[in-house]
C-alpha positions as CSV (number, residue, x, y, z in Angstrom):
1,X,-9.3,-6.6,26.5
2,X,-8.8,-7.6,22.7
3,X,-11.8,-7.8,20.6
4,X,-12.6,-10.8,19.0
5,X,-14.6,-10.8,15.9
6,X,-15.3,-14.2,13.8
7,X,-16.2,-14.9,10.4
8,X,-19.8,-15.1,10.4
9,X,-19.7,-11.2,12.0
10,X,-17.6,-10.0,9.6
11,X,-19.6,-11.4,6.7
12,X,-22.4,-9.3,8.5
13,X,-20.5,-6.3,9.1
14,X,-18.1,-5.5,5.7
15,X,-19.9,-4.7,2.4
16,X,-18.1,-5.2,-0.8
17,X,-19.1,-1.2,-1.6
18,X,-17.9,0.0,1.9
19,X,-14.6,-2.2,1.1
20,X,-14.0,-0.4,-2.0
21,X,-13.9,2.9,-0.5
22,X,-11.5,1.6,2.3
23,X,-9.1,0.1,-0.4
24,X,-9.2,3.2,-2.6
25,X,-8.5,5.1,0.9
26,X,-5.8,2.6,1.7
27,X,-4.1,2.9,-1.7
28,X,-4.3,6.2,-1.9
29,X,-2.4,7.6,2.0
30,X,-0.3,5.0,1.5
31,X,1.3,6.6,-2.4
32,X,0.9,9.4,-0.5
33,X,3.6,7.9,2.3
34,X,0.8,8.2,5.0
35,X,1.2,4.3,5.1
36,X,3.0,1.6,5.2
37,X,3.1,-2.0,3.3
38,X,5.8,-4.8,4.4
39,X,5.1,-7.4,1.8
40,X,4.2,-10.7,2.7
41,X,7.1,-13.9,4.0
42,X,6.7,-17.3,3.8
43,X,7.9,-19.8,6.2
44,X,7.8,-23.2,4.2
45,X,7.9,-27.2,5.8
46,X,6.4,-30.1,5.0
47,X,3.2,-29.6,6.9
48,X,2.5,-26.3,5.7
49,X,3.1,-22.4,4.7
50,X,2.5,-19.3,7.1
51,X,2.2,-16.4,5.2
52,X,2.9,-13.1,6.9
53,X,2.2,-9.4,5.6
54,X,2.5,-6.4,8.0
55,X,1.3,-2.9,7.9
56,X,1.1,0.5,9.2
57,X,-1.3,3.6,9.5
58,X,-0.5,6.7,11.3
59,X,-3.7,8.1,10.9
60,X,-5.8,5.3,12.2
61,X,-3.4,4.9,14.7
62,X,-3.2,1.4,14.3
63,X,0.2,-0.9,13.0
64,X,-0.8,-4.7,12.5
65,X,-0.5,-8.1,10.4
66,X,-2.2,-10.5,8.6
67,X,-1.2,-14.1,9.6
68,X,-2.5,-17.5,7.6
69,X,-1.5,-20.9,7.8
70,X,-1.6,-23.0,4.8
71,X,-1.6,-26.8,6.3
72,X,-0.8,-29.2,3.7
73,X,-4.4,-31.1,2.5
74,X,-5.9,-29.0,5.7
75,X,-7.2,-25.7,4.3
76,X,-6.1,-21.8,5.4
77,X,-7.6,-20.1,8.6
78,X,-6.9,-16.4,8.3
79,X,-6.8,-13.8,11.0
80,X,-5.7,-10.3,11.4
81,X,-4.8,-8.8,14.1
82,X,-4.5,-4.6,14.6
83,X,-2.4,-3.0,17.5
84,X,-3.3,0.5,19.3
85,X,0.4,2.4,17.8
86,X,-0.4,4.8,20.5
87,X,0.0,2.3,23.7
88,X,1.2,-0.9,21.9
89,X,-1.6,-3.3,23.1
90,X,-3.6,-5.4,20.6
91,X,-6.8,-4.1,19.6
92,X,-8.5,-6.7,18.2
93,X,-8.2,-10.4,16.8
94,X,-10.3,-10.6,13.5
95,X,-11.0,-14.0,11.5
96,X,-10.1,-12.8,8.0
97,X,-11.2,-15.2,5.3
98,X,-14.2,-13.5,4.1
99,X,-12.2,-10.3,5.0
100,X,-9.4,-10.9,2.5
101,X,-11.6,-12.3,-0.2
102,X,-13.8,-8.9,-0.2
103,X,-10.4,-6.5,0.2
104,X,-9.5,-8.6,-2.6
105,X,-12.4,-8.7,-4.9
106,X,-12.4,-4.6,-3.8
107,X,-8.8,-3.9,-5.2
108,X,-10.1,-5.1,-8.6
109,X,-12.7,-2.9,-8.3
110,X,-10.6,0.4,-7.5
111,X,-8.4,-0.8,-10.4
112,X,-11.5,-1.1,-13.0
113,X,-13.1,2.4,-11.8
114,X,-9.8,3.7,-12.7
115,X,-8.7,1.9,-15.4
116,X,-11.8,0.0,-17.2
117,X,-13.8,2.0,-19.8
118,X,-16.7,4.1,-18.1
119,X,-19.4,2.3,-20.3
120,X,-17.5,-1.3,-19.9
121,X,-20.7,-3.4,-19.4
122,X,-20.0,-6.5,-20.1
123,X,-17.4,-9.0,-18.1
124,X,-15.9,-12.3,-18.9
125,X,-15.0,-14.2,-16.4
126,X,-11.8,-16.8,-16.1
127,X,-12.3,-18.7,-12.6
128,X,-15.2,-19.2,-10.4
129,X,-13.9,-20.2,-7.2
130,X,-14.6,-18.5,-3.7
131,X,-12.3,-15.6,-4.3
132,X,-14.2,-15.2,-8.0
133,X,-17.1,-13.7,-5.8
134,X,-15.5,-11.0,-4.4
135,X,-14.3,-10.1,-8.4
136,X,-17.3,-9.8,-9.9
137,X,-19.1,-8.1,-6.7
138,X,-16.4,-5.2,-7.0
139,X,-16.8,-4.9,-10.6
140,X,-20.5,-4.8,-10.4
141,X,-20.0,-2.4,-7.5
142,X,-17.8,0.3,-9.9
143,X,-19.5,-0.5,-13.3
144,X,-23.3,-0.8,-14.6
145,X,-22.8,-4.2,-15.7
146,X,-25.6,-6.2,-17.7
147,X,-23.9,-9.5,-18.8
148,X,-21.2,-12.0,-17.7
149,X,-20.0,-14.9,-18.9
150,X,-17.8,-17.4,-16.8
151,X,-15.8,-20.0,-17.5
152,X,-14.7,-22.8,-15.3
153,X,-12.6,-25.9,-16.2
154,X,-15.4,-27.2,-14.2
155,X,-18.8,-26.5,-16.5
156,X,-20.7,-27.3,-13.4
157,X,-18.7,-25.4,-11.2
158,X,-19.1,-22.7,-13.6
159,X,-23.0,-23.0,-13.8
160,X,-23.3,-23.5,-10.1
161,X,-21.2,-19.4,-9.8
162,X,-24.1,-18.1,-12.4
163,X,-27.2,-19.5,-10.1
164,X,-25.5,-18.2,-7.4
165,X,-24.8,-14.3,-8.2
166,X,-27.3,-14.0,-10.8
167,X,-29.8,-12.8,-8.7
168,X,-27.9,-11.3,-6.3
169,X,-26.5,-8.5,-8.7
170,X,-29.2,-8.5,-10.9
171,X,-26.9,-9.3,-14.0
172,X,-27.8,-11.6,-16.9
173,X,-24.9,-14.8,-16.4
174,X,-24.3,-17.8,-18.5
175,X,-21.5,-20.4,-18.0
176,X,-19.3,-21.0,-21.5
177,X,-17.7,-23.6,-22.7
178,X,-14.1,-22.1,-23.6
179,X,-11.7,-19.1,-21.9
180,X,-11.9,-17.7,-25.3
181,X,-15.8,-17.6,-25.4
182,X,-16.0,-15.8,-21.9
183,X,-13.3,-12.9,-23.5
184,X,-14.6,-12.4,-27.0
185,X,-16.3,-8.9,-26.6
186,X,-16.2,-8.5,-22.9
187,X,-14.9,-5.6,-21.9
188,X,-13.8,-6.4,-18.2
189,X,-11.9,-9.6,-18.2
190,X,-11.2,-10.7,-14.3
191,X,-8.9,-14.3,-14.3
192,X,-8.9,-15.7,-10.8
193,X,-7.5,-18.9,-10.6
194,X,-4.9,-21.0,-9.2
195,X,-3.2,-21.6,-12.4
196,X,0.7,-22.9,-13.2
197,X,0.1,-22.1,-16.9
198,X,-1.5,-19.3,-19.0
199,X,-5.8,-19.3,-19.2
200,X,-5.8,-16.1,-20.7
201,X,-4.0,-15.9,-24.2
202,X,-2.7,-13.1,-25.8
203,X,-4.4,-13.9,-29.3
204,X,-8.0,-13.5,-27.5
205,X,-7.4,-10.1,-26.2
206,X,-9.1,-7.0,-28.1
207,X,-9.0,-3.3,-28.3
208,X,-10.4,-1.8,-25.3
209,X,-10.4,-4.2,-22.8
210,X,-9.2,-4.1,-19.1
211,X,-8.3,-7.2,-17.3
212,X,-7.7,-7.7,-13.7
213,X,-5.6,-10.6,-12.7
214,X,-5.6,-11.9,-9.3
215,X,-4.9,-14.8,-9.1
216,X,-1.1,-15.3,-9.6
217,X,0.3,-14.6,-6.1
218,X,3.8,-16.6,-6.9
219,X,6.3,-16.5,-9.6
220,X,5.6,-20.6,-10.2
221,X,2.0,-19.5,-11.0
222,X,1.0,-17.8,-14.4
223,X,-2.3,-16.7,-15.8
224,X,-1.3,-14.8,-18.5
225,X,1.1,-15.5,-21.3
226,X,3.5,-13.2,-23.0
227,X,1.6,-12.2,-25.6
228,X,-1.6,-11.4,-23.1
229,X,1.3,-9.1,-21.3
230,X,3.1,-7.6,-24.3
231,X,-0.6,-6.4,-26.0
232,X,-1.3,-4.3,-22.9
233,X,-0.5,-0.5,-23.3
234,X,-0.5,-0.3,-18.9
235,X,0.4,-2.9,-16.9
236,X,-0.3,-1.7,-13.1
237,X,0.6,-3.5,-9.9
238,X,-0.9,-2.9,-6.5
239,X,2.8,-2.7,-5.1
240,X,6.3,-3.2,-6.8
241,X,8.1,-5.0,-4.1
242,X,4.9,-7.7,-3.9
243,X,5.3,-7.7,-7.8
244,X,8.9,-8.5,-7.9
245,X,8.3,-11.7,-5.4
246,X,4.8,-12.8,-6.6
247,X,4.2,-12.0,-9.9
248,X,4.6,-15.1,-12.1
249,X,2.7,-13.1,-14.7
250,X,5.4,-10.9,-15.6
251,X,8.4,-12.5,-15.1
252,X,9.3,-13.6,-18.4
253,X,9.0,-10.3,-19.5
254,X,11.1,-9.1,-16.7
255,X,14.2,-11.9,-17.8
256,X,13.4,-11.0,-20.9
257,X,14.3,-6.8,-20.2
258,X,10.7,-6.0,-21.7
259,X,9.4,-5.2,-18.2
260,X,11.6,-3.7,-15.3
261,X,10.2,-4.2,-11.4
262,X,10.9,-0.4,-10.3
263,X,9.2,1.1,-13.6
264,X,5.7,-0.7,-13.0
265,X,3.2,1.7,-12.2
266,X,1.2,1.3,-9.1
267,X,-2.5,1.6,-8.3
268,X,-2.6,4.3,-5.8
269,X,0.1,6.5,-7.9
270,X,-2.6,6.4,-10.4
271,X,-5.3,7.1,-7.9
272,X,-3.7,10.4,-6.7
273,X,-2.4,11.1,-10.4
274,X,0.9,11.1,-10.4
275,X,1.1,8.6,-13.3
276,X,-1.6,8.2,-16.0
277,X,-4.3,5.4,-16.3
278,X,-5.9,3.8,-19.9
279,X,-4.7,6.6,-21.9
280,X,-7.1,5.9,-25.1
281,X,-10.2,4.1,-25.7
282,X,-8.8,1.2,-27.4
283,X,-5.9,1.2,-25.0
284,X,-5.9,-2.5,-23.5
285,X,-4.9,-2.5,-19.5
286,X,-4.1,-4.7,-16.9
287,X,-4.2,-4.8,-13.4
288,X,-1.7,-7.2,-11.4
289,X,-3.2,-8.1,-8.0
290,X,-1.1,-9.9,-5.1
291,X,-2.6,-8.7,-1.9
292,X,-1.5,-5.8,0.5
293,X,-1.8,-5.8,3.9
294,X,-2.6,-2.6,4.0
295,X,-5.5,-3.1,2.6
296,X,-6.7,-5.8,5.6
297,X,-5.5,-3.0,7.3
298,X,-8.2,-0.4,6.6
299,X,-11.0,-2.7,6.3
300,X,-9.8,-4.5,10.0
301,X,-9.9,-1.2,11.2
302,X,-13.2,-0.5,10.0
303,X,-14.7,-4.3,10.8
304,X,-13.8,-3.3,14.6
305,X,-14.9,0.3,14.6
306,X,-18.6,-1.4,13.9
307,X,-18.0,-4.2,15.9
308,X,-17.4,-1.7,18.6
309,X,-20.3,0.2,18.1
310,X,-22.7,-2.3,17.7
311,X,-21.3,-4.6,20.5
312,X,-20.7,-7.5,17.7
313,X,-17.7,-10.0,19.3
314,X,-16.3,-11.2,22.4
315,X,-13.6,-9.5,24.6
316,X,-10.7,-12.0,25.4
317,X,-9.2,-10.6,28.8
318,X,-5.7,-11.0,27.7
319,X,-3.2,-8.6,27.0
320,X,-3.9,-6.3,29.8
């Protein structure tokens, strides 16, 4: 039998606080070598993109992949699906949109409890799409936060985020009129957008801050400009071989021979300390997020675990 397990029961099963745990854990055993991360293909045509990113635990006993179809004008349908390594049958089929955009929003997290300043309380911002929710719910998850600011192309968009989450985490939020608005004196700067060119300029940036970008999952997308890049003292990636084919951000600092792939720092190397995080108060950071499926990995794992306990799903009697 293969557990099936659909949106709506993940939503009610994976918290964004037990999520960060399970991405910390995931980051860590993996720069540990206790796990493994394929990065993610692309098959391309006309109708669509399927996007494919593989992964491997030993300790949970469990290899799988995360699988998404892109159709062209259509949307994405997500779904991950987790084999027993032990007897080679699939364990489970899990609908994974809410799924990624919480491991998602979690990986910032880890990366601002590691990186942000311990009294950062204040966050702007840049994006307030779905995956801008699981951004802000991490960060608010790590840090005591008492006031964010969000900007939106979209002012109504941007308003609508605020009435939203407001409530919900108990944090003062106002929509602005300008990227630059939402940075100025911030302290956690999250960009999530589906950008082509820079939001977030280097000019706006100030001593101290941490920004986690997340958006820029392909090297025709950029969030950040040079200068943005260049003015951070760290620049971390969550892996360097999803860096080297995603990471639009850094690439002209790459051609450039300011930046080299195989010296970037990665999350969990900090996380286990083999390299250092923010070095000095005013240091300004950055955190490069493209997506690991590692990280689906871990939370899968733990999305079935409960489902299994609490009898939450269907078994499909295939496979057998």
């Amino acid at each position: 039998m293969i557990r099936y397990i659909k949106e709506q029961e993940v939503q009610q099963i994976l918290t964004m606080a037990k999520a960060v745990e399970l991405v910390e854990q995931a980051l860590r055993e993996r720069a540990e070598g206790r796990a493994v991360d394929v990065p993610r293909v692309r098959t391309r045509t006309a109708a669509g993109t399927l996007h494919v990113m593989q992964a491997a635990a030993p300790a949970l006993k469990l290899i799988g992949y995360k699988a998404y179809y892109s159709a062209t004008g259509k949307g994405t349908r997500f779904f991950v699906n987790l084999f027993d390594a032990e007897n080679g049958k699939l364990a489970a089929i899990i609908e994974a949109g809410h799924l990624g955009m919480v491991r998602t929003g979690a990986a910032s997290g880890v990366a601002t409890r590691y990186l942000a300043r311990k009294d950062a309380a204040v966050v702007g911002m840049l994006g307030a799409g779905k995956q801008a929710v699981g951004q802000l719910e991490a960060v608010c998850e790590v840090r005591k936060i008492r006031e964010v600011r969000v900007y939106s192309r979209n002012t109504d968009k941007a308003r609508g985020f605020c009435a939203a989450l407001s409530g919900k985490l108990g944090v003062a939020m106002h929509a602005v009129i300008a990227g630059a608005e939402a940075v100025r004196g911030a302290d956690i700067i999250n960009v999530i957008t589906k950008a082509a060119t820079p939001v977030l300029a280097g000019a706006w940036l100030e001593p101290g801050q941490h920004v986690n970008a997340a958006g820029s999952n392909a090297l025709t997308r950029r969030e950040l400009d040079e200068a943005a890049v260049q003015r951070c003292a760290r620049v971390v990636v969550d892996a360097r071989g999803t860096a080297r084919n995603e990471c639009g951000d850094l690439l002209p600092l790459i051609e450039n021979g300011l930046l080299d792939w195989d010296a970037l720092p990665e999350l969990g190397e900090i996380i286990i300390g083999r390299v250092p995080g923010r070095g000095a108060r005013d240091e300004i950071t950055l955190y490069e997020s493209h997506g690991m499926a590692i990280q689906d990995l871990y939370t899968g794992k733990y999305v079935l675990d409960t489902a299994l306990q609490q009898d939450i799903g269907v078994d499909l009697p295939i496979g057998e």
